[in-house]
Residue, then its C-alpha position, 0 to 999 in steps of 0.5 A: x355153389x359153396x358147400x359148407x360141409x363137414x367131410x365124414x370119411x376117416x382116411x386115416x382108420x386103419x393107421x391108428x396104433x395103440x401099441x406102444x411099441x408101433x409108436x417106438x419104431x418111429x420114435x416116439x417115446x412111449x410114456x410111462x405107466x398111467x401117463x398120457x399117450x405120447x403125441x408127436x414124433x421127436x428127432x431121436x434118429x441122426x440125420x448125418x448117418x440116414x441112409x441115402x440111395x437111389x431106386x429106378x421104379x419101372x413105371x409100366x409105360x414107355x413115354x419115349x418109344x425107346x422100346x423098354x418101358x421107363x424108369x424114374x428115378x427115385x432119391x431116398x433118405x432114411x434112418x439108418x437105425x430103424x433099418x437096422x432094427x427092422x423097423x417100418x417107417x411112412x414116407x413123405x414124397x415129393x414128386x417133382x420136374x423141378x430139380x435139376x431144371x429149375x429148384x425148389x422153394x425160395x432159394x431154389x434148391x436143387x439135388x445133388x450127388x456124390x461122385x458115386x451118384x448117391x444123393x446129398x442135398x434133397x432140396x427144402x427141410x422136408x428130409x432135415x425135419x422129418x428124417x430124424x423124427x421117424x420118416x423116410x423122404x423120397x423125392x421123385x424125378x418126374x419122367x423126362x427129368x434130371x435121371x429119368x427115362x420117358x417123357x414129361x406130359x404136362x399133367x397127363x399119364x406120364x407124369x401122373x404114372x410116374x409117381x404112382x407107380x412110386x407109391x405102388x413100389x412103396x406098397x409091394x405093387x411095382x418093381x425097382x431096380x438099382x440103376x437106370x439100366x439092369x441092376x439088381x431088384x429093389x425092394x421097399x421092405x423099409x416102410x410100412x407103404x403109408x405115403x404123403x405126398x406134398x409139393x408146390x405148384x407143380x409138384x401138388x399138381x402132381x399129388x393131385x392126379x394121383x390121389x384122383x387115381x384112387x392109389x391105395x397106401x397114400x394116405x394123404x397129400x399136401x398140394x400147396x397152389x396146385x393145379x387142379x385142372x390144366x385147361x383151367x392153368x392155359x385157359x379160361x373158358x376159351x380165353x387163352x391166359x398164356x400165349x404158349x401151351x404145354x408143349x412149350x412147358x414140357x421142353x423147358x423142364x425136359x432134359x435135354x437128352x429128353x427133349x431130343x427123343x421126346x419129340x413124338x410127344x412135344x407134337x402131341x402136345x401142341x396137336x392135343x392142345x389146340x390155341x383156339x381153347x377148345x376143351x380136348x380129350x388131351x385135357x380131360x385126361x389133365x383134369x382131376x376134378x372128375x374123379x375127386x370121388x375116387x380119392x382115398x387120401x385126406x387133402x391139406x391144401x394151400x393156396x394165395x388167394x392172389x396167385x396169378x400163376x396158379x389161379x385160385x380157381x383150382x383151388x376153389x373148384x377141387x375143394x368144392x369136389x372133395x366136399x362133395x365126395x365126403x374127402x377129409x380135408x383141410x385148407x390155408x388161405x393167404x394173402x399171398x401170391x404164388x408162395x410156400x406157407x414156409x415162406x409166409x407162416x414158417x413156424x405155424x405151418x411146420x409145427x401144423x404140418x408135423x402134427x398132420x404127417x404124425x396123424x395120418x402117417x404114423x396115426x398118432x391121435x393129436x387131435x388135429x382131425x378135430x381142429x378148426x378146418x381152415x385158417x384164413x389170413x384176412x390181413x397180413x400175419x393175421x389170421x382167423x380159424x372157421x369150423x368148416x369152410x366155407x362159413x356155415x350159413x354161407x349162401x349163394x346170393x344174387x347180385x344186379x348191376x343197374x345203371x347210374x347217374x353216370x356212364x359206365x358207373x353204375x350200382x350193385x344191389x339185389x333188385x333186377x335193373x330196368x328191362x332195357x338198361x344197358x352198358x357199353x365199353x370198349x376193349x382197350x388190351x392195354x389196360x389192366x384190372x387195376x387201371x378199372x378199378x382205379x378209375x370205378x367212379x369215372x366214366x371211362x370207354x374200357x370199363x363198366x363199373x357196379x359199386x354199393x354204397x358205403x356199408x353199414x357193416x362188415x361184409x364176408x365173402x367166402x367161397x367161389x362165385x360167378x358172374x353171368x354176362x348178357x352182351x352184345x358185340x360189335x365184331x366177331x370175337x370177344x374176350x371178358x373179365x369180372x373182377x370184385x373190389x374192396x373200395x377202401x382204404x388197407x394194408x395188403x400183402x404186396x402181392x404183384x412185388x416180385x417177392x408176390x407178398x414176401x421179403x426175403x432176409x439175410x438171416x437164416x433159422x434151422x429147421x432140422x438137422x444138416x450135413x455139410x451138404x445139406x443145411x437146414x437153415x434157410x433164409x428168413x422172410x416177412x410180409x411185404x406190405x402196401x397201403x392201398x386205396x382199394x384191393x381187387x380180391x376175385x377175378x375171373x375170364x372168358x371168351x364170348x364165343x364160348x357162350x354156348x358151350x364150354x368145350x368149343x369156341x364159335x365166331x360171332x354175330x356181330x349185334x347179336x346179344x350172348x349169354x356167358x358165364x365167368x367162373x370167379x377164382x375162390x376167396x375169402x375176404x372181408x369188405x369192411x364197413x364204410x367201404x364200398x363192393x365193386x362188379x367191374x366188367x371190361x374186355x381184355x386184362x392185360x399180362x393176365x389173359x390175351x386179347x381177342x382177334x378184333x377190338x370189340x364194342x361190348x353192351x351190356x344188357x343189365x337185366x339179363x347180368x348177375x353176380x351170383x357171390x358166396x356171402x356169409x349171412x346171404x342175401x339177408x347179411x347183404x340188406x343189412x350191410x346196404x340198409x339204409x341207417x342214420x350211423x352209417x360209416x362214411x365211405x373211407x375215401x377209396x383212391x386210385x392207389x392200388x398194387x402195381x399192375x399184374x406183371x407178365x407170368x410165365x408159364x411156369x407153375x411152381x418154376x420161377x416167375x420173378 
């Protein structure tokens, strides 16, 4: 259930200075005499001359089983004159498997050294922008990765670990060496210890499972479509979504000396993570939902509401966690796929995320904890502000399929259908989601289709929801999709592209300062866009023999009616007045979940079927919009034009999928 709640906790208390001097160390210029304080950090240090150096930060574990416990490498820059000056400064950390594998962000940027082994290029603009205004960046080779010992775990203690531990040696709380073996002690004496960690995919990931660890002296992370929980990344309540595991996963990004003496590990994973999609103690070390309660930092997540790598479940489920457990947070919500909001919204959310850092790193007052909680895109380069999210008076609201005039075309209303109404459908593994929604007004064997009338105003969902099947099966495995559709005519952001709703362009803008190995100029992007006769907005999965418990899967009784819940991927979207809201129901999405074992014949039993769906205004809002009226819009001619079908995704999250 969405909960529309205004976080109370202030994460950020113990960083604010009021002294004028605490605001020069990390330059920002103090005003003069009567003037108001100063409100951002400003580039006042030279990036060319920053520190650049390289820590090994023991981590406590021996992943690797080498006998001595790993190191991981952390690459460092800083400014020089506030070392000199024996200043203090926050540092934002990226933790990532990613940089000598397979990059980071849209040109996919990797580290690089001098032939002394000292960095030069850290990847993104974080260290350009930043660097100069007051901040050290640390970007952190996960173990198992580029020049780290150990072992990559997907997820689990080593990964979480290996960032953590780098957040204790910030803080004074672990050892650093200046070199992978021996070496002499690093210390942190540099920084104040107040850390934000950000990252995409993969790398938020990461910020996740450590702040879920409760580490004192981070104070807030940025996870931009991260995973929250890395069951819900391979399954979805026993639905497989990939047809490889973890262990496939940790070879890829591994070095591949780590590869060779990880292998304890790799069967582990495979061990640990069965293809049956049975909840495992290896996942519930990988699911940090649970222990949103011990979270001390302050969250700015950033998700696509149509990432089909990353679903945005994850965002959806940890969000609703952090409400619960009071967290002080803060949300975007695009139209795009698996995308940075540098290559959606670049200079909105550089100047938004500049204003974050300065507050809950350098606890500048600037106001942006009492600004609007989340900002939505509700059509390409359109965005709109709520106060919190989801929407006060937001309410959870009972939806019921009945049946028709026709097979398998069906309504959508708040009235229970007729005790003993039914629908049948066979699953068809090579269709897809946009092939159902294409075909909602015609009777088709592969799909059960539950539409409103054309409405008589607009409609807002906002938040994550749920469908609730009564089926029977005609054999003994069976998997399930859910999906939302808007049946009406719209622009969207070209999600299912390659550029999963962007153009990548010739031109480049700076963002920051550059080093002859180092640019801060990247390529510019736009929206890539499509004119469509109906837009899928929420979906989600399961395998029906998961029907008695989440944690296992059981064969089932052919003719026997199940019962299961399907968890819908959180969103926000508009139906517009004079379209139409669609339930579909089918078997297996294709290129988005495996099929089943078998070739089921599925009947739905429609009284025992609901929708439960977050809309602002509720049930009320839902009778307005669907009330009969002499002024209604016509239907705005829904047609079969949709996105190109979901496209095959490895399982790669924040790794190239294109």
């Amino acid at each position: 259930m969405p909960i529309p709640v205004r976080a109370t906790r202030l994460t950020y208390r113990s960083l604010v200075l009021a002294a004028s001097a605490a605001l020069l160390a990390v330059g920002i210029p103090a005003g003069a005499q009567g003037a108001p304080p100063p409100r951002e950090s400003r580039p006042v240090y030279s990036y060319e001359n920053a520190i650049r150096e390289s820590v090994w930060v023991d981590t406590r574990l021996d992943g690797d089983g080498d006998g001595r416990t790993d190191r991981v490498a952390v690459d460092i820059v800083r400014p020089r004159e506030t070392a000199r000056q024996g200043r203090k400064i926050p540092v934002i950390m990226d933790a990532s498997p990613y940089y000598s594998c397979c990059g980071r962000g849209n040109e996919s940027q990797r580290k690089t050294y001098d032939e002394n082994g000292d960095p030069v290029q850290f990847p993104l603009y974080y260290d350009n922008y930043f660097v100069p205004r007051g901040y050290a960046f640390v970007a952190v080779d996960l173990a198992g990765t580029n020049r780290s010992d150990g072992c990559v775990d997907v997820g689990g203690r080593s990964d979480i670990q290996s960032a953590k531990a780098v957040v204790d040696w910030l803080n004074g709380r672990a050892h650093g060496w200046t070199a992978r073996t021996g070496g002499e002690r690093a210390r942190a004496d540099w920084t104040t210890g107040a850390t934000g960690m950000i990252g995409k995919s993969y790398d938020g990931t990461i910020a996740n499972g450590v702040a879920a660890t409760g580490v004192k002296g981070l104070r807030t992370i940025v996870p931009i479509g991260a995973i929250s929980s890395w069951y819900d990344y391979y399954f979805a309540k026993g639905a497989p979504l990939y047809d490889s595991g973890p262990d496939w996963l940790s070879g890829y990004v591994e070095t591949p000396e780590a590869r060779a003496r990880c292998q304890a590990v790799q069967q582990r994973l495979v061990d640990g993570a069965p293809r049956s999609g049975d909840l495992t103690p290896l996942w519930a070390e990988r699911d940090y939902v649970p222990d949103a309660g011990k979270v001390r930092a302050s969250v700015f997540a950033v998700h696509g509401m149509q990432d089909l790598n990353v679903r945005a479940k994850h965002v959806g489920q940890w969000w609703d966690a952090l409400a619960t457990n009071g967290v002080e947070r803060r949300i975007w919500l695009s139209q795009t796929g698996h995308v940075d909001p540098f290559d959606f919204r670049r200079g909105a959310w550089v100047s938004t995320l500049h204003r974050w850092f300065d507050h809950y790193l350098l606890g500048v007052d600037n106001g942006i904890d009492r600004e609007p909680m989340a900002d939505i895109e509700h059509a390409p380069d359109q965005w709109s502000t709520d106060r919190v999210w989801p929407p006060r008076g937001t309410a959870t609201t009972s939806l019921r399929p009945g049946n028709g005039t026709a097979p398998g075309v069906g309504t959508l209303s708040l009235h229970p259908a007729r005790p003993g109404a039914t629908e049948t459908f066979t699953d068809d593994p090579a269709q897809d989601e946009t092939d159902w929604a294409a075909a909602v007004d015609t009777t088709t064997s592969a799909k059960a289709g539950f539409v409103t009338g054309p409405l008589a105003r607009d409609l807002r969902l906002s938040g994550s929801g749920k469908v609730t099947v009564t089926a029977t099966p005609s054999t003994t495995s069976a998997h399930l999709t859910a999906v939302l559709v808007d049946l009406g005519p719209a622009t969207i952001r070209n999600y299912a592209a390659s550029g999963e709703g962007i153009t990548t362009l010739a031109a480049r803008t700076c963002w920051g300062a550059s080093t002859a190995g180092d640019s801060s100029c990247f390529k510019e992007t736009k929206a890539d866009t499509t004119d469509v006769g109906h837009t899928i907005f929420s979906r989600g999965w399961a395998d029906l023999g998961n029907h008695a418990s989440d944690a296992e899967g059981r064969p089932l009784t052919p003719g026997k009616p199940y019962t299961v819940t399907l968890d819908l991927h959180a969103s926000d979207h508009v139906v517009p007045a004079g379209h139409r809201l669609a339930l579909i129901v089918a078997g297996t999405d294709r290129n988005l979940i495996d099929p089943p074992a078998t070739t089921p014949r599925l009947t739905l039993d429609l009284a025992r079927t609901t929708a439960d769906l977050p809309l602002v205004g509720g049930a009320a809002a839902f009778a307005r919009a669907t009330a009969p009226s002499a002024d209604r819009p016509g239907a705005r001619g829904h047609s079969s034009e949709g996105v190109a079908g979901p496209r095959p995704i490895r399982p790669i999250p924040g790794g190239s999928t294109r």
